[in-house]
MDTraj code that builds the backbone (N, CA, C; nanometers):
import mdtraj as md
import numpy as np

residues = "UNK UNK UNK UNK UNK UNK UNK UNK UNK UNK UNK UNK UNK UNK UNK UNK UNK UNK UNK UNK UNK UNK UNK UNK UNK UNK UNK UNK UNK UNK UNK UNK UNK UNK UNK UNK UNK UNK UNK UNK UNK UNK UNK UNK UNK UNK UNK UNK UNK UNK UNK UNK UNK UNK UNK UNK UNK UNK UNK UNK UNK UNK UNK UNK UNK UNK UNK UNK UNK UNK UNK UNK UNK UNK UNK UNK UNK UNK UNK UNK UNK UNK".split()
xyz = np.array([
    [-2.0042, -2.7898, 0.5747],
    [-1.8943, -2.7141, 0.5187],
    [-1.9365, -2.5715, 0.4856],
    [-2.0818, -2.5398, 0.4573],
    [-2.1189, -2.4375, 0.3875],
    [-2.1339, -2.3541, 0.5398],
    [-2.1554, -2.3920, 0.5717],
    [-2.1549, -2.2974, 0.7746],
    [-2.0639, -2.2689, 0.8443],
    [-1.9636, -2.3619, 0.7782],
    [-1.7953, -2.2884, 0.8260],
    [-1.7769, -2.1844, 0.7775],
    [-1.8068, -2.1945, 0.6479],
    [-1.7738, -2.0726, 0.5662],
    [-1.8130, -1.9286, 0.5737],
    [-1.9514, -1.9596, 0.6318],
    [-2.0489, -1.8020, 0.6852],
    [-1.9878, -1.8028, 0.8089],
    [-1.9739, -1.8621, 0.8998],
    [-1.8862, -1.8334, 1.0393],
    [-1.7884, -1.7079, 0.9774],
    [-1.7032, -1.8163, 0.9205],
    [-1.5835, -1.7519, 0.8846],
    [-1.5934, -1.5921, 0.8192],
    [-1.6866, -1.5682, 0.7168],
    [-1.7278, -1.4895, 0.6601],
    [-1.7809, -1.3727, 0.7788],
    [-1.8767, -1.3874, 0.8794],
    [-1.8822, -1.3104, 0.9877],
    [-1.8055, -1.2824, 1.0661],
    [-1.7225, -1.3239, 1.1310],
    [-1.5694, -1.3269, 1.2230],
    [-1.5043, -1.2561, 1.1044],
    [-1.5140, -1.2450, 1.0290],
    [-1.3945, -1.1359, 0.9175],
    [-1.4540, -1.0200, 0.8888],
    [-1.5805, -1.0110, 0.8831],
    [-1.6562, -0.8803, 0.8762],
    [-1.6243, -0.8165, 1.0433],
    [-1.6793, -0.8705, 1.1242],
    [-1.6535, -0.8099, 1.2754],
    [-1.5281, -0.7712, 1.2780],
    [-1.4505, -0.8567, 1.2078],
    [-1.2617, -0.8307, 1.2674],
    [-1.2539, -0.6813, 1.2324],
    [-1.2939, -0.6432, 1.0755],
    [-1.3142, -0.5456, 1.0141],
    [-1.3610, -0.4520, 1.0262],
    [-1.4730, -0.4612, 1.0776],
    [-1.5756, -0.3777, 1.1387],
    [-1.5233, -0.2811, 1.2815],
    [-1.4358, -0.3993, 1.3752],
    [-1.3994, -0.3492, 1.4728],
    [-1.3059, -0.1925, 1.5004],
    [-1.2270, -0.1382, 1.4098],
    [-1.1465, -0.0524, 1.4534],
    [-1.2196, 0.0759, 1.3967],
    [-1.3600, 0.0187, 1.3129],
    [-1.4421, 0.1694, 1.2446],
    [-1.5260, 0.2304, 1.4104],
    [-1.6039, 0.0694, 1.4643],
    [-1.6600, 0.1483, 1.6024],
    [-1.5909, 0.2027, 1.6949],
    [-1.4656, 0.1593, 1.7240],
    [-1.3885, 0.2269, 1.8050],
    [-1.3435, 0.3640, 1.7843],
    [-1.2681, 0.3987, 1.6143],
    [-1.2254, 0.4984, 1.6059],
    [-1.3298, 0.6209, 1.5534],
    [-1.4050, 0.5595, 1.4704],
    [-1.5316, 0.6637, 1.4455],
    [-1.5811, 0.7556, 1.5070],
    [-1.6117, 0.7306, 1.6330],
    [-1.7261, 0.8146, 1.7486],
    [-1.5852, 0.9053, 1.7583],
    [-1.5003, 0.8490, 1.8226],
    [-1.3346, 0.9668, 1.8318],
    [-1.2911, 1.0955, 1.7200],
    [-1.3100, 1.0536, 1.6075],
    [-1.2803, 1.1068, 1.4691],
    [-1.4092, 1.2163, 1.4661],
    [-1.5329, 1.1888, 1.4913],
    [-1.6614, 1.2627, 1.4921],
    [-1.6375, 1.3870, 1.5966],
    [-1.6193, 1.3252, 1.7006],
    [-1.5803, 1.4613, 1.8107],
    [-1.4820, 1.5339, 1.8010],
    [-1.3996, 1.4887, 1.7287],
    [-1.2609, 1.5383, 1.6676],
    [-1.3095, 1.6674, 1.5869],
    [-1.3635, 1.6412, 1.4477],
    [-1.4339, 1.6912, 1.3259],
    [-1.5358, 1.8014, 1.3819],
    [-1.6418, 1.7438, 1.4823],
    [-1.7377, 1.8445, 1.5535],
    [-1.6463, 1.9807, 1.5588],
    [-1.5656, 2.0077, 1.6353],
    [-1.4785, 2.0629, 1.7174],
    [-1.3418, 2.1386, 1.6424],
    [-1.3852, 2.1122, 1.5079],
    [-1.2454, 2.1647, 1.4211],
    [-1.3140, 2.2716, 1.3576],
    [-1.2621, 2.3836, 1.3502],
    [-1.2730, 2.4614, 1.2844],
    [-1.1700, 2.5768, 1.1993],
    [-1.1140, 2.4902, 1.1190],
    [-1.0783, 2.4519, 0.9529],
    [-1.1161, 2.5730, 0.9058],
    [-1.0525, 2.6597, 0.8037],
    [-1.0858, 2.7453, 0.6926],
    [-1.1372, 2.6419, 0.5925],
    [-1.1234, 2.4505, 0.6050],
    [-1.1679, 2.4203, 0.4719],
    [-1.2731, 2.3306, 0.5215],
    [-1.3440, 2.3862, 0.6255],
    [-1.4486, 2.2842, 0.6985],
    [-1.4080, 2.2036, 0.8241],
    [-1.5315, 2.1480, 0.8585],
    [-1.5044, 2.0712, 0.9427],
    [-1.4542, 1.9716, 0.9352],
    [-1.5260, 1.8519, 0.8088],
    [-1.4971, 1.7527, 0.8115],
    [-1.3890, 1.7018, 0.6596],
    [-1.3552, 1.8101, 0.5625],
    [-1.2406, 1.8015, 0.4838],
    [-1.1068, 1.7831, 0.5311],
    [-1.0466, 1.8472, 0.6140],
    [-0.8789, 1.7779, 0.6380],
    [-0.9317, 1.6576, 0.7197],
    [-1.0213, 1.5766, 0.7635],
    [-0.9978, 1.4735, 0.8344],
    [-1.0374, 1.3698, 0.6964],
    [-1.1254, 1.3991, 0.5952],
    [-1.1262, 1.3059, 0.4964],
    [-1.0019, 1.3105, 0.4541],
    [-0.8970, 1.4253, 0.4215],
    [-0.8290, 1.4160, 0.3683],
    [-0.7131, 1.3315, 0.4166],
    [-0.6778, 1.3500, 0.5434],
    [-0.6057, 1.2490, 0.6231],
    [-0.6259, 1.1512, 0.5940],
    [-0.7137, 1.0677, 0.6249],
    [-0.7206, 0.9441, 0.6093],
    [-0.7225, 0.8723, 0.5100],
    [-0.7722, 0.9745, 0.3615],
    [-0.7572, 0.9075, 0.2374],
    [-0.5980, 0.8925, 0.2406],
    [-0.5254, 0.9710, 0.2712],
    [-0.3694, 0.9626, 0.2447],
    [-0.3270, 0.8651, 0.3908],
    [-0.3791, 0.8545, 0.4717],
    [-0.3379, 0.6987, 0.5788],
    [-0.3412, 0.6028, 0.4403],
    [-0.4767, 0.6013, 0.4065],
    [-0.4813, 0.4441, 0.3667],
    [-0.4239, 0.4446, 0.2008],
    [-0.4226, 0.5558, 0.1523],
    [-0.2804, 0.5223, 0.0501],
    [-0.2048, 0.4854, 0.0447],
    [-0.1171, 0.5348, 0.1788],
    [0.0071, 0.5230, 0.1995],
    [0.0087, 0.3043, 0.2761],
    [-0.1149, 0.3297, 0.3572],
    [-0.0857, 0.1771, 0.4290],
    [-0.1462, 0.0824, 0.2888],
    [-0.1821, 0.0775, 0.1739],
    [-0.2307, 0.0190, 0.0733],
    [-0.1060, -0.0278, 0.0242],
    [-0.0684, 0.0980, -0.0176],
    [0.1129, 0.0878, -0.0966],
    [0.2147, -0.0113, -0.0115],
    [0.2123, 0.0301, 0.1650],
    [0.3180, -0.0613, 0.2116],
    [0.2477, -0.2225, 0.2209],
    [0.1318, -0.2243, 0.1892],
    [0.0521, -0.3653, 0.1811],
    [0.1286, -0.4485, 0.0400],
    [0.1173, -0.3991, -0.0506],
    [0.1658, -0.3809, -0.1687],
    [0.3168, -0.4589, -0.2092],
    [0.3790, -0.3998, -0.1450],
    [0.5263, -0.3942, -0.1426],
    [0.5836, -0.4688, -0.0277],
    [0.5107, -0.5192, 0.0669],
    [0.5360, -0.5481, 0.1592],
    [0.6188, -0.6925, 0.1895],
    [0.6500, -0.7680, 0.0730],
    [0.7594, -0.8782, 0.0349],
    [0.8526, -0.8164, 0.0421],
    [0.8872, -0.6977, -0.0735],
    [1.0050, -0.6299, -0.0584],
    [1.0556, -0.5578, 0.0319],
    [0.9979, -0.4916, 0.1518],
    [1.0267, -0.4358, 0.2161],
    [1.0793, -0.4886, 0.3770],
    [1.0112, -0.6241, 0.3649],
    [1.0748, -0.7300, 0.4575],
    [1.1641, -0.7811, 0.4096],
    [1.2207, -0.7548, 0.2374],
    [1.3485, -0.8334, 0.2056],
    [1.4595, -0.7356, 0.2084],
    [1.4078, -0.5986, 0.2193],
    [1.5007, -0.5032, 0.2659],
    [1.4852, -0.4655, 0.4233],
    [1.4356, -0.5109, 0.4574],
    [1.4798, -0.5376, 0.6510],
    [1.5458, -0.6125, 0.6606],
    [1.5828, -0.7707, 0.6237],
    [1.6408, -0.8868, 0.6409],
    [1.6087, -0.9933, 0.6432],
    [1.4500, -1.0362, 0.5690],
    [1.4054, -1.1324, 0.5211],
    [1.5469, -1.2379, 0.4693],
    [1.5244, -1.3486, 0.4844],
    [1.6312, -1.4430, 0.4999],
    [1.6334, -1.4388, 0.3286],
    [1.6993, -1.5080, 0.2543],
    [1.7114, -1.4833, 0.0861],
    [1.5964, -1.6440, 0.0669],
    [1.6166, -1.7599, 0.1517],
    [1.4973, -1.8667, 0.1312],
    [1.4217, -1.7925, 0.1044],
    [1.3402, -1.7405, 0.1937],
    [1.1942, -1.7096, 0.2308],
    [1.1261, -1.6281, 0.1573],
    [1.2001, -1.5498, 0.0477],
    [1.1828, -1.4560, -0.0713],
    [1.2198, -1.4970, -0.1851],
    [1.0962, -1.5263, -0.2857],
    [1.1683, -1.5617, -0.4404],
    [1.2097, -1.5255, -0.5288],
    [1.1104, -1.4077, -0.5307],
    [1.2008, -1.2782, -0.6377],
    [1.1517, -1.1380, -0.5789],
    [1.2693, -1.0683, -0.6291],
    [1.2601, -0.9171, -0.5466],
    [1.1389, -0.8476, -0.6791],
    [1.0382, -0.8282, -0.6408],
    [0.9518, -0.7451, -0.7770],
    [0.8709, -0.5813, -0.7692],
    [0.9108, -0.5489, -0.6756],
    [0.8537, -0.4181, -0.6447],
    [0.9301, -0.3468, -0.7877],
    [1.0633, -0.2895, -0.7646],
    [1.1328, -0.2209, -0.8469],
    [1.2364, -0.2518, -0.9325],
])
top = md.Topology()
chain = top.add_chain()
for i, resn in enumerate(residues, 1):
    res = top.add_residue(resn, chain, resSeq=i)
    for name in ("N", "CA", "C"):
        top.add_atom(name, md.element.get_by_symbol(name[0]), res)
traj = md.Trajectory(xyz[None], top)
């Protein structure tokens, strides 16, 4: 049971892991190549801190926001965002 669990535990790190090797090396040559009055690599931190704000928040809320698409009224128990 305890070896399922590290499986599992590795297959979720890789899952995770996966979209940093892909997009990283892209984002780097990106950054190389910018030349920013506020640096090279400041508006791309800054971007992305505000990606993953913004995708945190719709993580967040994300009951309610399928119950304001058309989540069926079953399948939702209480509306609690706002």
């Amino acid at each position: 049971m305890v070896a399922a669990g590290v499986q599992f535990g590795w297959a979720l790190q890789l899952s995770l892991l996966t979209p940093y090797i892909q997009v990283l090396p892209c984002v780097r040559i990106w950054s190389d190549k910018c030349s920013s009055k506020y640096g090279r690599r400041q508006p791309f931190i800054l971007a992305g801190s505000l990606m993953i704000s913004v995708a945190v928040t719709i993580i967040g809320f994300s009951a309610d926001i399928g119950y304001l698409l058309g989540d069926a009224d079953e399948d939702h128990r209480n509306f609690k965002g706002t």
